[in-house]
TIZAVO-668270 format. One record per residue: residue in one letter; x, y negated, z negated of N, C-alpha, C in turn; residue number from 0; chain. Coordinates in Angstrom, 2 decimals. Atoms other than C-alpha are relative to their C-alpha. Layout:
BEGIN
residuo n_east n_north n_up ca_east ca_north ca_up c_east c_north c_up num cadena
A X Y Z X Y Z X Y Z NUM A
...
// end
This chain:
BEGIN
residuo n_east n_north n_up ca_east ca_north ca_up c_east c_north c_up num cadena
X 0.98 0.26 -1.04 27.88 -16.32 6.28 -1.19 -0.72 -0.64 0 A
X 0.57 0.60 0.60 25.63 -18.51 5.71 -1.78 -0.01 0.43 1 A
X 1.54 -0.36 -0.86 21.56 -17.94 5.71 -0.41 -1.34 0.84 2 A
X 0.95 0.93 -1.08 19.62 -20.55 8.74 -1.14 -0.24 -0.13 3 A
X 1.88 -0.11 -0.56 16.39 -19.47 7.94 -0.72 -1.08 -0.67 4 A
X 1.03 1.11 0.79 13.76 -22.33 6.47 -0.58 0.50 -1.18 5 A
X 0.43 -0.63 1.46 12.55 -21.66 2.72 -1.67 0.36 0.84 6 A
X 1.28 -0.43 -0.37 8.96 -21.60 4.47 0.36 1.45 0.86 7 A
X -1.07 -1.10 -0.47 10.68 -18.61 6.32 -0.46 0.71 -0.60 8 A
X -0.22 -1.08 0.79 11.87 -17.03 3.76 -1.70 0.07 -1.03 9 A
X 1.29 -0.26 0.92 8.65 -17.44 1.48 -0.95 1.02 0.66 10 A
X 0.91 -0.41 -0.95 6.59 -16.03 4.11 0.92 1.87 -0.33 11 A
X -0.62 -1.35 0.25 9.36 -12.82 4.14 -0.13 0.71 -1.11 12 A
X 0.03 -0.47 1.40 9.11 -12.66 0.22 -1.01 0.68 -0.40 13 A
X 1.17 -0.57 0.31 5.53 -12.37 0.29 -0.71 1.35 1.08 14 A
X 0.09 -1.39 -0.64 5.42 -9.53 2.74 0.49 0.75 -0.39 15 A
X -1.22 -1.20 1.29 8.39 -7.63 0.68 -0.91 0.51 -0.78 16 A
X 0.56 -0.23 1.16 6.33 -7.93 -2.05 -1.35 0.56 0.54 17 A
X 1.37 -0.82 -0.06 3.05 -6.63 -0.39 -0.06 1.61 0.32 18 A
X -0.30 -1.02 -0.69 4.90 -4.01 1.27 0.78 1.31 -0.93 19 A
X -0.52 -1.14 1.64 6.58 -2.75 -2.31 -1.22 0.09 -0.60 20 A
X 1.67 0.20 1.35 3.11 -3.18 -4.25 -0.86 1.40 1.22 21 A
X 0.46 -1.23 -0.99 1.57 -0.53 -1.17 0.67 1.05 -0.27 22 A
X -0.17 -1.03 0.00 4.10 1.92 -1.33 -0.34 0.67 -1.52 23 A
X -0.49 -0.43 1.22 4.47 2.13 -4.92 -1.63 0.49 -0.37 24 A
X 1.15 -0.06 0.11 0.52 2.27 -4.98 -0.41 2.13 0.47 25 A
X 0.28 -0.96 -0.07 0.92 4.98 -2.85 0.93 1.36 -0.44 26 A
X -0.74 -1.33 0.61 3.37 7.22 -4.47 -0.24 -0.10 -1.59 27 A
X 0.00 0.36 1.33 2.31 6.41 -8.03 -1.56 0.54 -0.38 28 A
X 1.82 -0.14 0.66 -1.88 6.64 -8.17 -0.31 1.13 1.61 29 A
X 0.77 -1.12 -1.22 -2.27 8.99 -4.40 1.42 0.90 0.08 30 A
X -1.16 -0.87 0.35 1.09 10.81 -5.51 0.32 0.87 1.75 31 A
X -0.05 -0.30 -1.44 2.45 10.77 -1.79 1.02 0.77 0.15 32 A
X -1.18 -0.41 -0.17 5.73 11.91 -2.51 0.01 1.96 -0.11 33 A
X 0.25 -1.51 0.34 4.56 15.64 -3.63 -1.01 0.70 1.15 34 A
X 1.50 -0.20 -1.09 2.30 16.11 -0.20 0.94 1.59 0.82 35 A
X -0.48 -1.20 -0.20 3.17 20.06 0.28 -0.78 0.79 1.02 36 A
X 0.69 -1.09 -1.17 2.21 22.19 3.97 1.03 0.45 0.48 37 A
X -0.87 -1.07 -0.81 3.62 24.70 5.49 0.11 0.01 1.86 38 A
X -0.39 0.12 -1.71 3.28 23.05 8.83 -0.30 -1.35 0.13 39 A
X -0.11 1.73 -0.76 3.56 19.41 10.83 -1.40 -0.21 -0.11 40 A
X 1.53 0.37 0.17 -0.24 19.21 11.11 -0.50 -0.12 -1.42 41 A
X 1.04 0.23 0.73 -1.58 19.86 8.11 1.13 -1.50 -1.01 42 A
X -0.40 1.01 0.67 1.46 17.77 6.28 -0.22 -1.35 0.71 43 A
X 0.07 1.39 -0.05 0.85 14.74 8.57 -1.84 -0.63 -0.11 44 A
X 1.76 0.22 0.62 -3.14 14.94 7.94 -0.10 0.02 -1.38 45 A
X 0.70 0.55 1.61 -3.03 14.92 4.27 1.12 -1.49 -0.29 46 A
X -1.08 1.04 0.05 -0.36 11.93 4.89 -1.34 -0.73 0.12 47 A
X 0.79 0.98 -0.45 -3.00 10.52 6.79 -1.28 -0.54 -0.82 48 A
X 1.50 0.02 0.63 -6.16 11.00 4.50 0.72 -0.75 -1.54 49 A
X -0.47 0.68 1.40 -3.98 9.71 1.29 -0.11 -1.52 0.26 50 A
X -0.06 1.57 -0.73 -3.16 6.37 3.57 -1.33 -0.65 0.42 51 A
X 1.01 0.86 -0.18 -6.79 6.06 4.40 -0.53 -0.10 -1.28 52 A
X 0.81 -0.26 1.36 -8.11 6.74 0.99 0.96 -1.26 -0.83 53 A
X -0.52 1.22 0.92 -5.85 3.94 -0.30 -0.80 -1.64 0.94 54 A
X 0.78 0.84 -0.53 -7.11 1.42 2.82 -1.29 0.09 -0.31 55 A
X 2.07 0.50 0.50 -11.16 2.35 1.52 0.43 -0.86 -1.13 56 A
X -0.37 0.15 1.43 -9.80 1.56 -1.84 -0.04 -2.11 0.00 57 A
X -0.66 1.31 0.05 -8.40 -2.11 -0.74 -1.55 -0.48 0.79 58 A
X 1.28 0.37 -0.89 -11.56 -2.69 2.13 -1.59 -0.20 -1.47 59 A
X 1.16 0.15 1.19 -14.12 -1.86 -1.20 0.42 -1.16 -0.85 60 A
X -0.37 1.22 0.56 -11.90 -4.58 -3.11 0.01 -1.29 0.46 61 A
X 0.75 1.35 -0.63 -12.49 -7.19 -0.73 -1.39 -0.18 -0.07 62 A
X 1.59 0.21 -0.22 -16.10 -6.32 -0.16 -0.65 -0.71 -1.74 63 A
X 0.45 0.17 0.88 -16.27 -6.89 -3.97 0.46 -1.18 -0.62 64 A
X -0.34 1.30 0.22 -14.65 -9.91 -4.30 1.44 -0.04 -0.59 65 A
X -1.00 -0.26 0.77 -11.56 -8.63 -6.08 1.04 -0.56 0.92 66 A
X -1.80 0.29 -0.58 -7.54 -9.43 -5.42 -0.05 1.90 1.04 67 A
X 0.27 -1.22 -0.72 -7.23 -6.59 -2.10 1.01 1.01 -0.97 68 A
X -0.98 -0.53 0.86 -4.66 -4.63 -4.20 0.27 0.34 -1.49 69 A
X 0.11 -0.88 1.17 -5.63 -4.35 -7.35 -1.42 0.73 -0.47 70 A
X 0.91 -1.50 -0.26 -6.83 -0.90 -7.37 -0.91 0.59 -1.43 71 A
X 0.38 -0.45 1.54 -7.32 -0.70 -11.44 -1.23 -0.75 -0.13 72 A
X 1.27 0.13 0.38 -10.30 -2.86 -10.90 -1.43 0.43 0.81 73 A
X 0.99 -0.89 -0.24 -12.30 -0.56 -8.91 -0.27 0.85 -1.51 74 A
X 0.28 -0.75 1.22 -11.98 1.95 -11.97 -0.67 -0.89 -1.15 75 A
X 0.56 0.64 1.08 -12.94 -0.69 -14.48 -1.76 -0.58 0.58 76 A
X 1.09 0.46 -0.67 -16.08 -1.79 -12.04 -1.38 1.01 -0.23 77 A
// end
């Protein structure tokens, strides 16, 4: 079978892949999402939620500062 799609297409797909692996891995690696332990639906989907915003301040402070939105290692060095 043969792919249709236009390389501008696909480039466009590549660079969403890649923003969308560089996020998760962000967030199971430095806001350690994968270990998020409650003993009930609420509180586990509120500390889901507060990890996911605490990574969006993270990226929003890296724009405001001029940085690449995503890299998070140069808040710490700032």
């Amino acid at each position: 079978m043969q792919d249709t799609r236009s390389k501008e297409a696909m480039k466009i797909l590549m660079n969403a892949r890649r923003k969308i692996e560089t996020v998760i891995g962000q967030l199971t690696e430095r806001f350690n999402i994968q270990k998020v332990r409650a003993k009930d639906l609420w509180h586990l989907s509120h500390r889901i939620i507060r990890k996911i915003l605490a990574h969006t301040a993270c990226v929003l402070l890296n724009t405001n500062l001029g940085n690449p939105p995503l890299q998070l290692d140069l808040l710490v060095k700032s």
